[in-house]
C-alpha positions as CSV (number, residue, x, y, z in Angstrom):
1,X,-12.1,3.1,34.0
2,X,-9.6,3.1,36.6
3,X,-6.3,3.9,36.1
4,X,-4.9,0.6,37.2
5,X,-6.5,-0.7,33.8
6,X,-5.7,2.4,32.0
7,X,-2.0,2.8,32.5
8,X,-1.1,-0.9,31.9
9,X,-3.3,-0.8,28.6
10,X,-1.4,2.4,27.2
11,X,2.2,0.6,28.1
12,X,1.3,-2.2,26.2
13,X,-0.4,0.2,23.0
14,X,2.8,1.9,23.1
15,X,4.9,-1.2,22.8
16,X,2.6,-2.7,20.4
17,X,3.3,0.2,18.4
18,X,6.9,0.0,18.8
19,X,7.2,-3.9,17.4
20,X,4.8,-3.2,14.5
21,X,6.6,-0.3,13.4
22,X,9.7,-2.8,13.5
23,X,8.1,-5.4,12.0
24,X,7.0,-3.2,9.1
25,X,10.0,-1.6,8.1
26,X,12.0,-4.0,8.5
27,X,10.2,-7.5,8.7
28,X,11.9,-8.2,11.8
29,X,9.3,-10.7,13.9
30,X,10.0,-12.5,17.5
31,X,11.9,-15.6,17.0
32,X,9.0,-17.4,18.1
33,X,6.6,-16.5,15.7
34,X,9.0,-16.8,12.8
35,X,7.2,-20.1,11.4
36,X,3.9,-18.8,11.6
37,X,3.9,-15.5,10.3
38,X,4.0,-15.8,6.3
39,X,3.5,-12.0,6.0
40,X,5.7,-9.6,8.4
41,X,3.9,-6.7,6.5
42,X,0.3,-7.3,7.2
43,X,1.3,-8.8,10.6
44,X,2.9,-5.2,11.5
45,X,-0.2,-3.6,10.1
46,X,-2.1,-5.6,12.8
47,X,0.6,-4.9,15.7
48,X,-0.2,-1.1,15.2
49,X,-4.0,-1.0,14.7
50,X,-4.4,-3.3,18.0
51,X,-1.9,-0.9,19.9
52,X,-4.1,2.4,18.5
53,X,-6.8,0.1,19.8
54,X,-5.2,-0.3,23.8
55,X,-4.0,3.3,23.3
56,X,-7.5,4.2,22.4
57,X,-9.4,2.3,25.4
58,X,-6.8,4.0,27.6
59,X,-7.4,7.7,26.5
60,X,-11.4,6.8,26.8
61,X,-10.4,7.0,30.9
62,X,-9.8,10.9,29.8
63,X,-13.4,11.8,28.7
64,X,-15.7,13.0,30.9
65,X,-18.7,12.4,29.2
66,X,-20.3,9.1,29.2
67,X,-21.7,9.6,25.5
68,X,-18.3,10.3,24.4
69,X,-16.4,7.6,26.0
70,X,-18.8,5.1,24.7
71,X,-17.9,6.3,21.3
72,X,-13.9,6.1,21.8
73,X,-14.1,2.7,22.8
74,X,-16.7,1.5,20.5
75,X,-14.1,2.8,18.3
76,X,-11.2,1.4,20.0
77,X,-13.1,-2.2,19.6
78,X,-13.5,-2.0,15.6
79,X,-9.5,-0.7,15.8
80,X,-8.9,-4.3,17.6
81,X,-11.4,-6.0,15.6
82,X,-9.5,-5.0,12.3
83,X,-6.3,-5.9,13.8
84,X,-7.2,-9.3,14.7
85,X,-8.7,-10.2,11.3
86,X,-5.4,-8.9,10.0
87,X,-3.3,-10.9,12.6
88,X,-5.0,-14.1,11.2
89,X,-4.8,-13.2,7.6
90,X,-1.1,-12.5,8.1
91,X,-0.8,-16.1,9.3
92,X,-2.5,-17.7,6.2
93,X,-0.5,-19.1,3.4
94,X,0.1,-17.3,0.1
95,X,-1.7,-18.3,-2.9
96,X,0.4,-20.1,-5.5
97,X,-0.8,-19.1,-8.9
């Protein structure tokens, strides 16, 4: 991986990072997203697994070994898997029972 792709991809894990931290502690979403986040909890859990995810990728650049770096970013791509899946469930509406 060049480090063109690498360097952007660990900027934006980082900041990823950063806003799901925020949004976990304390709930605090973008102004844009307001209306369809239902759950700022889960949707922070999601910010911070996809930026381990980018982070991840980007630290794959690192490994010399090919066996190795197939096995951090098959990693990194269940990390972003699970954060999507919670992205969307974050979005669904609660239950009323």
């Amino acid at each position: 991986m060049s480090s063109y792709i690498a360097i952007p991809g660990a900027v934006l894990g980082i900041a990823l990072a950063i806003y799901g931290t925020a949004a976990l502690r304390s709930g605090w979403i973008l102004p844009w997203l307001r209306g369809q986040v239902v759950r700022p909890a889960l949707y922070g859990s999601s910010q911070l697994l996809m930026g381990a995810a980018l982070l991840t990728h980007a630290g794959s650049a690192l490994a010399g070994d090919a066996g190795v770096r197939a096995t951090v970013s098959l990693l990194g791509a269940g990390l972003l898997l699970a954060g999507v899946g919670l992205l969307f469930a974050s979005q669904l509406a609660r239950s009323r029972r």
